[in-house]
ZAVOBA-215807 format. One record per atom (N, C-alpha, C): residue number from 1; z, x, y. Coordinates in nm, 4 decimals. Atoms other than C-alpha are relative to their C-alpha. Layout:
// ZAVOBA-215807
 num        z        x        y
 NUM        Z        X        Y
...
***
This chain:
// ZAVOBA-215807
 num        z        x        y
   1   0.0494   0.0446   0.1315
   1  19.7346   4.3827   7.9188
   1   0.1179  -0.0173  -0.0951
   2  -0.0856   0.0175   0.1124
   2  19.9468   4.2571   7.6644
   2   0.0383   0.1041  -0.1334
   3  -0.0021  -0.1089   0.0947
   3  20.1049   4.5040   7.3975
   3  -0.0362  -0.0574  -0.1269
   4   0.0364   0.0080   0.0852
   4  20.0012   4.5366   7.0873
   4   0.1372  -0.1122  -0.1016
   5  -0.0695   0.0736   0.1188
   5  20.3239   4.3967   6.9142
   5   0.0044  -0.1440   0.0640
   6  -0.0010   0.1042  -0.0678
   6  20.2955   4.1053   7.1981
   6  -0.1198  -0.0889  -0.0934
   7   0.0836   0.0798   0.0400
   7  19.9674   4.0245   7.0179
   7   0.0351  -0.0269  -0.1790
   8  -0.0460  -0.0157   0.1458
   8  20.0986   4.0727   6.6606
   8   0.1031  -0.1376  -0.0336
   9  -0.0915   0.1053  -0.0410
   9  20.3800   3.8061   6.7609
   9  -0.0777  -0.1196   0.0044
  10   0.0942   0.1231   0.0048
  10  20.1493   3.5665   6.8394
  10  -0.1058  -0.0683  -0.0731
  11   0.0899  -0.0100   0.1309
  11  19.9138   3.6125   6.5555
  11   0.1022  -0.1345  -0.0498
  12  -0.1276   0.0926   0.0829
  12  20.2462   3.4669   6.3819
  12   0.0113  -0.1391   0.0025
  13  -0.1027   0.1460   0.0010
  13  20.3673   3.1753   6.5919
  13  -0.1290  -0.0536   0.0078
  14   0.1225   0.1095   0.0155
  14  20.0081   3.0446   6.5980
  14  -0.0322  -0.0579  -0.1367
  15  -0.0157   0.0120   0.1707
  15  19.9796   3.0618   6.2147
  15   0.1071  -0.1229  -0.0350
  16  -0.0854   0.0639  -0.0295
  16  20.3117   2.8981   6.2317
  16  -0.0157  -0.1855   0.0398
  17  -0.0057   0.1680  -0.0548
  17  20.2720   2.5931   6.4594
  17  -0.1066  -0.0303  -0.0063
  18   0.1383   0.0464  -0.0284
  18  19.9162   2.5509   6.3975
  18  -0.0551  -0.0495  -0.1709
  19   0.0919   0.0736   0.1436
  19  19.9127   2.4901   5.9846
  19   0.1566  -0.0042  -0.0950
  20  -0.1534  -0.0380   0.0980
  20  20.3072   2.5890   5.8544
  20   0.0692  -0.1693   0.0494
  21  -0.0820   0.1397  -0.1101
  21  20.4716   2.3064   6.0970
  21  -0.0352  -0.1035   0.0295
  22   0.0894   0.0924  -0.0998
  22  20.2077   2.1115   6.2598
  22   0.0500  -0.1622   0.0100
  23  -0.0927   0.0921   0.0733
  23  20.3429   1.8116   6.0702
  23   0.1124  -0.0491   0.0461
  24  -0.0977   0.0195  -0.0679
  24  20.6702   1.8531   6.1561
  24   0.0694   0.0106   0.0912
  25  -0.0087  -0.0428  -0.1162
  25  20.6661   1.9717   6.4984
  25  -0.0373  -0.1680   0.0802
  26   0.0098   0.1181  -0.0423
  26  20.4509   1.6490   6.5606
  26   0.1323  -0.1181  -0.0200
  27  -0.1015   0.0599  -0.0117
  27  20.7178   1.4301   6.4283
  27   0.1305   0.0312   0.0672
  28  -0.0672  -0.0497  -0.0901
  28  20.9821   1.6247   6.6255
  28  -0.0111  -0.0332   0.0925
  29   0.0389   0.0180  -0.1150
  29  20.8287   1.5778   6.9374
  29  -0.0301  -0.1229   0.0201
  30   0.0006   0.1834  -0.0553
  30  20.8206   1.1575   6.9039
  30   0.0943  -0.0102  -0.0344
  31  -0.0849   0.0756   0.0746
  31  21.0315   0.9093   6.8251
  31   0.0176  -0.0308  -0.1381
  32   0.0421   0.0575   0.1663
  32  20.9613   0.8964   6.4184
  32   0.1815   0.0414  -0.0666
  33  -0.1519  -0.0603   0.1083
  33  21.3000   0.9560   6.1964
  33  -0.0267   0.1108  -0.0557
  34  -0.0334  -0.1212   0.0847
  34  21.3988   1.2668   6.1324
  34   0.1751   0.0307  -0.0511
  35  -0.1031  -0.0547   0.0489
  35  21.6808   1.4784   5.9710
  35   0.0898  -0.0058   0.1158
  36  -0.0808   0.0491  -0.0811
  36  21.9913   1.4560   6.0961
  36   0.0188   0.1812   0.0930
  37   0.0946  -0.1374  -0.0349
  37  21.9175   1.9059   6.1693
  37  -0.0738  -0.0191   0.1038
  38   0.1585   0.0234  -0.1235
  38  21.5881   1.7892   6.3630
  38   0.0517  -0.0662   0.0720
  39  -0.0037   0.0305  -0.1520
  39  21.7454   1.5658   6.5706
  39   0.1265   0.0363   0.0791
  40  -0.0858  -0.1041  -0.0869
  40  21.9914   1.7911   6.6616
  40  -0.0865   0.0814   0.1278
  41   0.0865  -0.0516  -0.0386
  41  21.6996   1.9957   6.7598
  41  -0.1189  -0.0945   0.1323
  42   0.0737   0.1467  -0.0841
  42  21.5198   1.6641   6.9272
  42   0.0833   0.0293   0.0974
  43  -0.0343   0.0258  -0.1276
  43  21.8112   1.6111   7.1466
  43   0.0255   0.1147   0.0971
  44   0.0008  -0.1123  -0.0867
  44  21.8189   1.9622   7.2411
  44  -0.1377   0.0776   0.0959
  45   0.1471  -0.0297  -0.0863
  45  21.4759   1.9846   7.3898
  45   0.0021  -0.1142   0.0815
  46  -0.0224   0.1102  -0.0718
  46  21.5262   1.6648   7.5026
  46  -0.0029   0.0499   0.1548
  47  -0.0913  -0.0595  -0.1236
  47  21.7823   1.8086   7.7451
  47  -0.0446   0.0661   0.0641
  48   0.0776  -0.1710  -0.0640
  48  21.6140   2.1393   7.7992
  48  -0.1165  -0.0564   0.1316
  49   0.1195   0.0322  -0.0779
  49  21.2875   1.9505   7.8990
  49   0.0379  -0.0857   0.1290
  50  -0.0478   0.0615  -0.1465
  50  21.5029   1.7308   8.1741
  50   0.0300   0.1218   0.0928
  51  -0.0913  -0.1540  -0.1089
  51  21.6850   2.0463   8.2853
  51  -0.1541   0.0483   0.0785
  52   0.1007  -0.0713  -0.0465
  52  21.3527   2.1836   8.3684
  52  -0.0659  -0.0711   0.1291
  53   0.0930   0.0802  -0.1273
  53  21.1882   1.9168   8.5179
  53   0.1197  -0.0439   0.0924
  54  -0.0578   0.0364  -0.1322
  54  21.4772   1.8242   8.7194
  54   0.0276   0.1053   0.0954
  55  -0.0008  -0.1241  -0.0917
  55  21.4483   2.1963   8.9056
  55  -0.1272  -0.0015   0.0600
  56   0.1015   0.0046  -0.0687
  56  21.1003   2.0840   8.9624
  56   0.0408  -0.1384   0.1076
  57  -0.0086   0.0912  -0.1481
  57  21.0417   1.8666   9.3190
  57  -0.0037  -0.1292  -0.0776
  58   0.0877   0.0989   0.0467
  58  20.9827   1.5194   9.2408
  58  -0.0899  -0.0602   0.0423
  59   0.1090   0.0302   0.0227
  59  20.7101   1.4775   9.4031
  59  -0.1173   0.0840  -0.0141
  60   0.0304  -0.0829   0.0496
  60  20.4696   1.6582   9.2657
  60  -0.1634   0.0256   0.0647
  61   0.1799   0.0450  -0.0403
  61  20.1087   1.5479   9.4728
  61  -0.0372   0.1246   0.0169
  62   0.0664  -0.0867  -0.0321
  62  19.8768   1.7853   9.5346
  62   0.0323   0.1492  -0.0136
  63  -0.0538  -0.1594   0.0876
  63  20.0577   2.0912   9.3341
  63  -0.0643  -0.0202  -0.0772
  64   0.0610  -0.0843   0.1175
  64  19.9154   2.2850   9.0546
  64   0.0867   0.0191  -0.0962
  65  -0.1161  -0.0240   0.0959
  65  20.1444   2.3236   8.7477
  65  -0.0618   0.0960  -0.1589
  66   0.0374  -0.0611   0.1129
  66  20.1221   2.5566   8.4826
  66   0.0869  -0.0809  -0.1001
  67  -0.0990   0.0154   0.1427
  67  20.2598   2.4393   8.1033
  67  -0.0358   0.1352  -0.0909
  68   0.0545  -0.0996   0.0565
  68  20.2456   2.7438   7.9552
  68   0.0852   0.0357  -0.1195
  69  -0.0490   0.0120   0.1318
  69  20.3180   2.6719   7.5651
  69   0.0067  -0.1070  -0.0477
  70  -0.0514   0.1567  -0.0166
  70  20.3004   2.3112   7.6123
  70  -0.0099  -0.0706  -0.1144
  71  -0.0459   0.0757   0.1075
  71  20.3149   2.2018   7.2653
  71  -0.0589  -0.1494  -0.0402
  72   0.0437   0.1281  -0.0452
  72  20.2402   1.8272   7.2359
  72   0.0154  -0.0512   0.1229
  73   0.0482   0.0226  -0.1157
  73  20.2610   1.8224   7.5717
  73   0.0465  -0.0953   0.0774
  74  -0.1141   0.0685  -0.0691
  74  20.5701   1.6439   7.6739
  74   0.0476  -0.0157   0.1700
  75  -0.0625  -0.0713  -0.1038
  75  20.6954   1.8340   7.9857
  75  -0.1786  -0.0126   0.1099
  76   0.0876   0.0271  -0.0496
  76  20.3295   1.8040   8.0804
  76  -0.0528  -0.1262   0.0362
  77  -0.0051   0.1472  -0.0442
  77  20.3094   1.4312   8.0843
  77   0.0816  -0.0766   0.0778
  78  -0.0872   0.0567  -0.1182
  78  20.5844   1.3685   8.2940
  78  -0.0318   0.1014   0.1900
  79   0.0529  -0.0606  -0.1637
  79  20.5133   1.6508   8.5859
  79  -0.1538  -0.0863  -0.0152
  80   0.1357   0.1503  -0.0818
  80  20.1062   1.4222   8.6243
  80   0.0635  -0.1275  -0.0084
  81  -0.0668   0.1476  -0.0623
  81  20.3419   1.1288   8.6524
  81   0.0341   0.0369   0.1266
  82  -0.0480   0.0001  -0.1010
  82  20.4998   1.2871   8.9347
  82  -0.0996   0.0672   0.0828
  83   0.1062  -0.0081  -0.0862
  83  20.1399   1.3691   9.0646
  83  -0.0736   0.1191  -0.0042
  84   0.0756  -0.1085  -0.0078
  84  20.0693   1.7505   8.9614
  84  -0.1395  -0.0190  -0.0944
  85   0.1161  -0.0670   0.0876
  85  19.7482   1.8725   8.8470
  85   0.0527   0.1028  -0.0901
  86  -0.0320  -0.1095   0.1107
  86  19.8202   2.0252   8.5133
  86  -0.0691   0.0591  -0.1009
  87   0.0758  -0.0953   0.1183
  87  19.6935   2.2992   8.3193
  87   0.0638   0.0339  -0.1379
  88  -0.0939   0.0036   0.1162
  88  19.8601   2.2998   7.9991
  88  -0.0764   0.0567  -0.1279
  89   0.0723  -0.0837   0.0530
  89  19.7996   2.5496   7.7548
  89   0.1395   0.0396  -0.1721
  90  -0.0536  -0.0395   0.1351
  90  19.8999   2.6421   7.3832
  90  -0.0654   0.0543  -0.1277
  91   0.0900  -0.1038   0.0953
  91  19.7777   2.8965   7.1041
  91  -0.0210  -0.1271  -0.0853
  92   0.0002   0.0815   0.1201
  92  19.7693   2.6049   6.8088
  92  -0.0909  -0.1372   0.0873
  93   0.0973   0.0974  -0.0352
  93  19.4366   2.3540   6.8456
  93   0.0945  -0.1098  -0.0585
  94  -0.0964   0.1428   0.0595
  94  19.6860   2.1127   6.5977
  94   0.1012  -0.0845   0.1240
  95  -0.1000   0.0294  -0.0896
  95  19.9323   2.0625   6.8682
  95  -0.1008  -0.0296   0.1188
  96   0.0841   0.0523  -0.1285
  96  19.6729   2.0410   7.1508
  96  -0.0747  -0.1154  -0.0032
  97   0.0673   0.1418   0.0459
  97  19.4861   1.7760   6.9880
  97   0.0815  -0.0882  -0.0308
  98  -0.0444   0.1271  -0.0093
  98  19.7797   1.5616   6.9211
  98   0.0482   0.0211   0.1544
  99   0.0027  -0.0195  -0.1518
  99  19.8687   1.6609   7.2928
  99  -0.1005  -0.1434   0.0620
 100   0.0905   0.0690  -0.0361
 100  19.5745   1.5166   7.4276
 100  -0.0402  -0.1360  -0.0702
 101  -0.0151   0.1223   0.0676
 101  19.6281   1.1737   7.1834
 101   0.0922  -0.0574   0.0716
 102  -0.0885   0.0812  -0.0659
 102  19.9218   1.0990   7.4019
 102  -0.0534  -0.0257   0.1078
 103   0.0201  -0.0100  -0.1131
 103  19.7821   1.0828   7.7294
 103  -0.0882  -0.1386   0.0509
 104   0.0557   0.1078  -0.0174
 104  19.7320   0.7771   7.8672
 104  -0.0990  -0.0486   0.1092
 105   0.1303  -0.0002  -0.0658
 105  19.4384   0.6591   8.0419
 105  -0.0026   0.0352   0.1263
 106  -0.0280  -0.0189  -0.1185
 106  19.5948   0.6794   8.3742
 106  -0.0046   0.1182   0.0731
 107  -0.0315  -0.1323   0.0151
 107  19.6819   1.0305   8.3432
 107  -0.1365   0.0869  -0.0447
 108   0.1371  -0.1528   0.0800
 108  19.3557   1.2039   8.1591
 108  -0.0639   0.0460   0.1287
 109   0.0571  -0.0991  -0.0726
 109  19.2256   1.3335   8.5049
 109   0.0973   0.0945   0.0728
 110  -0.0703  -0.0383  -0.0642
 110  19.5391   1.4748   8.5915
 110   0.0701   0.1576  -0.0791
 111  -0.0540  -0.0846   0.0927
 111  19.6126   1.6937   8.2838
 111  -0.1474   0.0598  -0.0497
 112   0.0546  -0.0842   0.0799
 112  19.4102   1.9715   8.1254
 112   0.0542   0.0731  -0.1236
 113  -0.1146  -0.0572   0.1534
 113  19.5192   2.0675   7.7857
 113  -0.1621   0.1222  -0.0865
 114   0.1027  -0.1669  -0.0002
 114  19.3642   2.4251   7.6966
 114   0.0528   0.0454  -0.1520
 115  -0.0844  -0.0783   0.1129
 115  19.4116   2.6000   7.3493
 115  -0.0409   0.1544   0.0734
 116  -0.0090  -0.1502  -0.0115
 116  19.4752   2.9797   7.3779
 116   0.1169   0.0683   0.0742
 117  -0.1087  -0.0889  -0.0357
 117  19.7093   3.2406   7.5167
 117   0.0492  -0.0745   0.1624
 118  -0.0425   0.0154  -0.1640
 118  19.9415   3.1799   7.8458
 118   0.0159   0.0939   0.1026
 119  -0.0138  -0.1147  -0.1257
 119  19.8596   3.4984   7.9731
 119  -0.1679   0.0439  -0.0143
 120   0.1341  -0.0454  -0.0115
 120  19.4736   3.5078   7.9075
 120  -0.0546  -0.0428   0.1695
 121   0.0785   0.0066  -0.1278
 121  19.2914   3.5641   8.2499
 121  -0.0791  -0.1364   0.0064
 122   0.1305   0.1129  -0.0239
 122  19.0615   3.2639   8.4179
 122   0.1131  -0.0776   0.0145
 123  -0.0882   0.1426  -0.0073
 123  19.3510   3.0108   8.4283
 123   0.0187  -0.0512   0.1328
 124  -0.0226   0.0512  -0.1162
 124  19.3843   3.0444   8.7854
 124   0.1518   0.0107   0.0622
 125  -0.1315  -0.0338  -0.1157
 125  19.6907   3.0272   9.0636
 125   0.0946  -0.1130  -0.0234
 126  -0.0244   0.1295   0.0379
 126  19.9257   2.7655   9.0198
 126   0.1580  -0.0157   0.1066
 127  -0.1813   0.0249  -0.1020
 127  20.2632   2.6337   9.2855
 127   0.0727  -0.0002  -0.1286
 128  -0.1170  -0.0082   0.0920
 128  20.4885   2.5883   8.9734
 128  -0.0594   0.0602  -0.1458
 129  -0.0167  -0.0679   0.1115
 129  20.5109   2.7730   8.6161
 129   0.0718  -0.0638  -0.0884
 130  -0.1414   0.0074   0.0927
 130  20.6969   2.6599   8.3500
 130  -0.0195   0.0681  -0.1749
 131   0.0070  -0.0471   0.1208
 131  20.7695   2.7795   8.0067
 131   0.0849  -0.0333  -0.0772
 132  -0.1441   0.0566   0.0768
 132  21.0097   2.6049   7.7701
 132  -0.0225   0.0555  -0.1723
 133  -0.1095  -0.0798   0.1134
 133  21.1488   2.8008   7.4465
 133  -0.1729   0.0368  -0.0830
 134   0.1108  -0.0548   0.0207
 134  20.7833   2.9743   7.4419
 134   0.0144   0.1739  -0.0383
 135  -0.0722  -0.2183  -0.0053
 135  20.9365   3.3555   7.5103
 135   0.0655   0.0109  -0.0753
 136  -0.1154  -0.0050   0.0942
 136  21.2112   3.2615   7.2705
 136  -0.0275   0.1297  -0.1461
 137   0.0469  -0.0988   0.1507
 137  20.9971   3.4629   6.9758
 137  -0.0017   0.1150   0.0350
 138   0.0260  -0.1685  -0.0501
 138  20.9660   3.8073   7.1769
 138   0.1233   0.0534   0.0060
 139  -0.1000  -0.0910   0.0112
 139  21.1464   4.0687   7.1966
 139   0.0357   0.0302   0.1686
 140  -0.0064  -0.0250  -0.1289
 140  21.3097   4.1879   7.5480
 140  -0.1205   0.0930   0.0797
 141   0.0852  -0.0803  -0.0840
 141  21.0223   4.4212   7.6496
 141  -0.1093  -0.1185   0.0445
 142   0.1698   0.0903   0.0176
 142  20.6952   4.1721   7.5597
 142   0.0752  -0.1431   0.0603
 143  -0.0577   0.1609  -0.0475
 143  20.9494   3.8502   7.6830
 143  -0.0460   0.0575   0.1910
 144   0.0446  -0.0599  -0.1128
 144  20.9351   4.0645   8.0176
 144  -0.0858  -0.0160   0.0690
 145   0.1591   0.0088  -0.0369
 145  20.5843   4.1001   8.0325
 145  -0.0495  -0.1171   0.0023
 146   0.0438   0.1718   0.0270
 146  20.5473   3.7317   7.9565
 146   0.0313  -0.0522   0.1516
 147  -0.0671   0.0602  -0.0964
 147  20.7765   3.6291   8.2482
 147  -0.0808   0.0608   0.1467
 148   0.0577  -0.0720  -0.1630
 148  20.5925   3.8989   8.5307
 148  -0.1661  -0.0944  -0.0482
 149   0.1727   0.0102  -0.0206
 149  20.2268   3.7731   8.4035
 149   0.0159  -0.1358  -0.0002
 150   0.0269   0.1181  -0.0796
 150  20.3349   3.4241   8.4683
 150   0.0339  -0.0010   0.1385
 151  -0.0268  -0.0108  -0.1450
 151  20.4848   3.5133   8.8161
 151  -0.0955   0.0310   0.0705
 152   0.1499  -0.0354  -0.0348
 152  20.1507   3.6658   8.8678
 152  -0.0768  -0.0830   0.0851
 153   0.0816   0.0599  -0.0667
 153  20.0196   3.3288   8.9182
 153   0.0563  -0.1573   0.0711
 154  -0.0556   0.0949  -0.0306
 154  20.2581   3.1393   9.0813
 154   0.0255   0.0178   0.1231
 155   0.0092   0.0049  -0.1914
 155  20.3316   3.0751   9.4618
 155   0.1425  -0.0235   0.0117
 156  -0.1822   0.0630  -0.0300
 156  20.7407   2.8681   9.4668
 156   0.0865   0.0574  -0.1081
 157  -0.1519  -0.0263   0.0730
 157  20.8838   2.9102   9.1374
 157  -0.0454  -0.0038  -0.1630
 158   0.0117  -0.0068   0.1857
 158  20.9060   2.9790   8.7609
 158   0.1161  -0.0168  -0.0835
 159  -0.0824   0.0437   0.0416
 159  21.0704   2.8001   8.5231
 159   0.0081   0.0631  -0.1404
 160  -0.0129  -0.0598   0.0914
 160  21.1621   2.9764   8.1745
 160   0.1036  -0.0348  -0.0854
 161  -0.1131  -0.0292   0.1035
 161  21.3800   2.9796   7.8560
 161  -0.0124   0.0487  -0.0754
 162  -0.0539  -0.1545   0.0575
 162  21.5176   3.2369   7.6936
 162   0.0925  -0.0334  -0.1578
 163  -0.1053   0.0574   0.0632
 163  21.7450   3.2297   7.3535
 163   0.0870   0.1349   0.0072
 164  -0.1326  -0.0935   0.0377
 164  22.0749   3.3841   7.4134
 164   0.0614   0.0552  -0.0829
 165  -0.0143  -0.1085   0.0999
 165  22.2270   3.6693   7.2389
 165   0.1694  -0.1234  -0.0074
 166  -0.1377   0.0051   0.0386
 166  22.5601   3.4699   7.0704
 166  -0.0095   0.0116  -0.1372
 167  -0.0280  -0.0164   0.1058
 167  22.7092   3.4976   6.7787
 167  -0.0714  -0.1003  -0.1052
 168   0.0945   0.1273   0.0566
 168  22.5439   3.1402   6.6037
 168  -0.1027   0.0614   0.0269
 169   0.1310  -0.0429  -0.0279
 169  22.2386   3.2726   6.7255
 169  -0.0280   0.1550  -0.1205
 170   0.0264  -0.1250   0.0625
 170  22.2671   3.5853   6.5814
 170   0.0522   0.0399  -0.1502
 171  -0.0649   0.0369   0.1213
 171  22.4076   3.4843   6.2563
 171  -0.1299  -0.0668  -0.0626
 172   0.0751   0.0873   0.0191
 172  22.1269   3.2210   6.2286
 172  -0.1417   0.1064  -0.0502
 173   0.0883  -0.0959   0.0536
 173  21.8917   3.4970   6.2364
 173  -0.0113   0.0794  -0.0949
 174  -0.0437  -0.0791   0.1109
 174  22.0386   3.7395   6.0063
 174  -0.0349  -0.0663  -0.1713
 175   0.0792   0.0398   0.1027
 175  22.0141   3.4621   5.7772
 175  -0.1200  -0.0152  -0.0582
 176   0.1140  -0.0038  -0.0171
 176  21.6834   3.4005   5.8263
 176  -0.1220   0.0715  -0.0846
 177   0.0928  -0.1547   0.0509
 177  21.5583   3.7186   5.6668
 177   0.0489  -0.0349  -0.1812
 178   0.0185   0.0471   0.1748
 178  21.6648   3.5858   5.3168
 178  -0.0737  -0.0697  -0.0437
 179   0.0899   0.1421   0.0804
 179  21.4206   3.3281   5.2806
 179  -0.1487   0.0472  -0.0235
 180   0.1158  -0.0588   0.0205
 180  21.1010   3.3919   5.1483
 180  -0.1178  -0.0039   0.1296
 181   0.1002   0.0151  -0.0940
 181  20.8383   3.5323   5.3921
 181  -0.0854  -0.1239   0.0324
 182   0.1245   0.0693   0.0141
 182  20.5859   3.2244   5.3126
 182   0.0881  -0.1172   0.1087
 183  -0.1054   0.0821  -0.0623
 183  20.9112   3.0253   5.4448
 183   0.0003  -0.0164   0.1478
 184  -0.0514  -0.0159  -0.1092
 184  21.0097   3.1634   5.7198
 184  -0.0844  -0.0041   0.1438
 185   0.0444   0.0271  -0.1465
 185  20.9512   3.0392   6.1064
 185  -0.0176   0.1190   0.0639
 186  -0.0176  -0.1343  -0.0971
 186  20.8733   3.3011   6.3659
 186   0.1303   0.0752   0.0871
 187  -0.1700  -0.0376  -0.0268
 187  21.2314   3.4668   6.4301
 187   0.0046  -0.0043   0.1578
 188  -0.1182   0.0114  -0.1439
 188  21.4075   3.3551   6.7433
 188   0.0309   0.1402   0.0275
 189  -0.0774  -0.1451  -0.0517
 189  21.4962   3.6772   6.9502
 189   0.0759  -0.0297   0.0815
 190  -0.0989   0.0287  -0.1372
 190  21.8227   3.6180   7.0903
 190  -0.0217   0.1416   0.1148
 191   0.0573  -0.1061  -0.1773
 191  21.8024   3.8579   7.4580
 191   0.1399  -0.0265   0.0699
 192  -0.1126   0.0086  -0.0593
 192  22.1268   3.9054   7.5871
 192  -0.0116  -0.0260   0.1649
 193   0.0680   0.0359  -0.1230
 193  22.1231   3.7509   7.9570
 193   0.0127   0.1107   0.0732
 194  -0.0445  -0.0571  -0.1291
 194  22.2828   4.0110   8.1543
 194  -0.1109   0.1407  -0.0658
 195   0.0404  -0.0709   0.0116
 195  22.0209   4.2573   7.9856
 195  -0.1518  -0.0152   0.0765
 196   0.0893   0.0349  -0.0778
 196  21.7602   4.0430   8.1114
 196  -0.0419  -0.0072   0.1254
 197   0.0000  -0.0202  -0.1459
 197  21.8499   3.9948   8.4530
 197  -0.0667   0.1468   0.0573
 198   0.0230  -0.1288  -0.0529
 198  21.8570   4.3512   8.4910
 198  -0.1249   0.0495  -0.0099
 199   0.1810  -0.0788   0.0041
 199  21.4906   4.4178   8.3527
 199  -0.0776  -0.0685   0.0896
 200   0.0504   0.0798  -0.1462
 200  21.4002   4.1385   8.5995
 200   0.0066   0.0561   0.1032
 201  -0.0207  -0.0577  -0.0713
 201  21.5566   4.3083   8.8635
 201  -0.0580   0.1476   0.0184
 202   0.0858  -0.0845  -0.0222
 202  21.3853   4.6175   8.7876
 202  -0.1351   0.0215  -0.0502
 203   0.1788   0.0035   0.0094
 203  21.0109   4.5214   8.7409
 203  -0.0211  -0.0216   0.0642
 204   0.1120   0.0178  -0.1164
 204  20.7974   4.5933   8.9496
 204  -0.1123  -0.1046   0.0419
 205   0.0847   0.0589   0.0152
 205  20.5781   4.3525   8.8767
 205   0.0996  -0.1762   0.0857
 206  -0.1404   0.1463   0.0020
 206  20.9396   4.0917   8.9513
 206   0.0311   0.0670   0.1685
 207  -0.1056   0.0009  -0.0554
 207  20.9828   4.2272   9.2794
 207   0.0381  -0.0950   0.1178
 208  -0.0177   0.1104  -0.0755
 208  20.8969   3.9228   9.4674
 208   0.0977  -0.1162   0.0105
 209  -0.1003   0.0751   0.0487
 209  21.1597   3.7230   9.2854
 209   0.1072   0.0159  -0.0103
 210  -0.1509  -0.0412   0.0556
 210  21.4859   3.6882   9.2057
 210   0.0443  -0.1098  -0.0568
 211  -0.0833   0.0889   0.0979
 211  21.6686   3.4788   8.9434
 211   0.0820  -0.0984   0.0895
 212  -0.0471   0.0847  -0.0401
 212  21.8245   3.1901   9.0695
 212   0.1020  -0.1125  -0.0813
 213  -0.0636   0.1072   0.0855
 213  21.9697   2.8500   8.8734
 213  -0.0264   0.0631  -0.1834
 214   0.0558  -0.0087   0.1038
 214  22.0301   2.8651   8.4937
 214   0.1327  -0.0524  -0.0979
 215  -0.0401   0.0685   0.0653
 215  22.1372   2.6797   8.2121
 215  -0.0051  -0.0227  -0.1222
 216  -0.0248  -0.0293   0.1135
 216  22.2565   2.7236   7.8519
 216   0.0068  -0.1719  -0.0566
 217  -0.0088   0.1147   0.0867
 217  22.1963   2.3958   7.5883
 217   0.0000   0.0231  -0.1051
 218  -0.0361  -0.0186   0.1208
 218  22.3669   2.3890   7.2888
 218   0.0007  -0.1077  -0.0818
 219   0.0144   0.0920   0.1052
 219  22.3145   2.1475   7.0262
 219  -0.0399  -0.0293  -0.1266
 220   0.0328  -0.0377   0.1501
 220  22.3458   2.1487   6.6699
 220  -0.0864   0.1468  -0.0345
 221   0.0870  -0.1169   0.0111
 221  22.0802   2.4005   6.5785
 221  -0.1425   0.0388   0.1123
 222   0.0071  -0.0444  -0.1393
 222  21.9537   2.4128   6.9227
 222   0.0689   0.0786   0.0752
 223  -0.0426  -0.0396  -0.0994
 223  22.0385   2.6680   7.1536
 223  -0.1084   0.1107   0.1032
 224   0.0821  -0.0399  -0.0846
 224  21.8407   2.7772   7.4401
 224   0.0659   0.0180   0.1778
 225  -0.0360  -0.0054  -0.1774
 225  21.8809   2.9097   7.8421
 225  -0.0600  -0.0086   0.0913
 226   0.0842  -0.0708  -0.1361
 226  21.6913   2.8422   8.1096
 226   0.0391   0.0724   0.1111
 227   0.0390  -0.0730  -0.0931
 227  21.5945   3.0171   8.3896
 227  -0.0628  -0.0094   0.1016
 228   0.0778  -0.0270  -0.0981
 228  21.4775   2.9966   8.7167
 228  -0.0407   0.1376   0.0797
 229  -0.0024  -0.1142  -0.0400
 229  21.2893   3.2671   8.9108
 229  -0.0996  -0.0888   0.1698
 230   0.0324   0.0276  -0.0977
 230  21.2358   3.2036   9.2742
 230  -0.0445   0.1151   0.1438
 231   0.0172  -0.1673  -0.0388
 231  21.0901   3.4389   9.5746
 231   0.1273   0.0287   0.0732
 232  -0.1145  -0.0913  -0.0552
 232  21.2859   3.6940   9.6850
 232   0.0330  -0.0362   0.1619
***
């Protein structure tokens, strides 16, 4: 079961991307003009979201795919191009409903776009996982628990990102805390990697796996790491 500050967290980033952002998350996530900031941030998901999908197969037939955080639902429209059945899931109805506005006719039996948690029960088993800069808001214990209760329901492989403990990162945050509460985004928890590995390595819940490929993207006010976790 999820901890209590796991659910407290999420209270947040739903609040957050579901009436604070919604707006500008949508424009983020197309082509519309933004700040020259945001598309720092643009081309750094950009990247992230190739990195990811290029660790997935390309062909994708008759797999199962989790999106678990899927946002407008990017990373999810390209894996049902390459043929998975996708379940794609995100706390904020705003973002799921323009989600499901992109999806072109070809595609709507191939994608499922779900509002609610990515660790609520009923979702089912799935060959691939992914999670892109979803864990980023937790802290190392509840990021943990995030990462074993998607391994839970996965069969090949889980894809993840993390935000690294550096100095920009951890500067960025510090600032952060000056701006008025009403302001402020759900704080980034940088997670130092080599602290992570190690809690990977000793959960029980992880012990089918083991860490594999992974990859730091830095850009402007982007920075994020993925992660692969593959079986042991």
């Amino acid at each position: 079961m999820p901890s209590s500050s796991y659910q407290q967290r999420r209270g947040q980033i739903e609040a957050y991307f579901d009436r604070t952002a919604a707006d500008a998350w949508k424009r983020l996530t197309s082509d519309a003009p933004v700040s020259g900031i945001r598309a720092t941030v643009r081309a750094g998901r950009d990247e992230m979201r190739a990195t990811l999908l290029g660790w997935l197969p390309s062909d994708l037939s008759g797999r199962r795919l989790l999106d678990a955080g899927c946002g407008t639902g990017m990373l999810a429209l390209e894996a049902a191009r390459r043929g998975a059945d996708v379940y794609a899931v995100d706390l904020s109805p705003t973002l799921i409903a323009n989600a499901r506005e992109r999806v072109p006719e070809g595609l709507s039996g191939r994608i499922e776009f779900a509002v609610g948690d990515m660790l609520a029960p009923g979702q089912g088993q799935f060959d691939y996982v992914v999670s892109m800069d979803s864990i980023i808001h937790y802290e190392l214990g509840d990021a943990l628990g995030v990462v074993a209760g998607l391994a839970e329901r996965a069969s090949q492989q889980v894809l993840f990102t993390f935000a690294p403990r550096t100095l920009a990162l951890t500067m960025m945050h510090a600032v952060g805390q000056w701006f008025p509460r009403a302001d402020r985004s759900p704080a980034i928890v940088p997670v130092a990697e080599r602290e992570l590995r190690s809690g990977i390595a000793a959960d029980a819940g992880l012990a089918a796996w083991r860490t594999a490929r992974t990859r730091r993207i830095s850009r402007g006010f982007y920075t994020s790491q993925a992660m692969e976790l593959v079986r042991a």
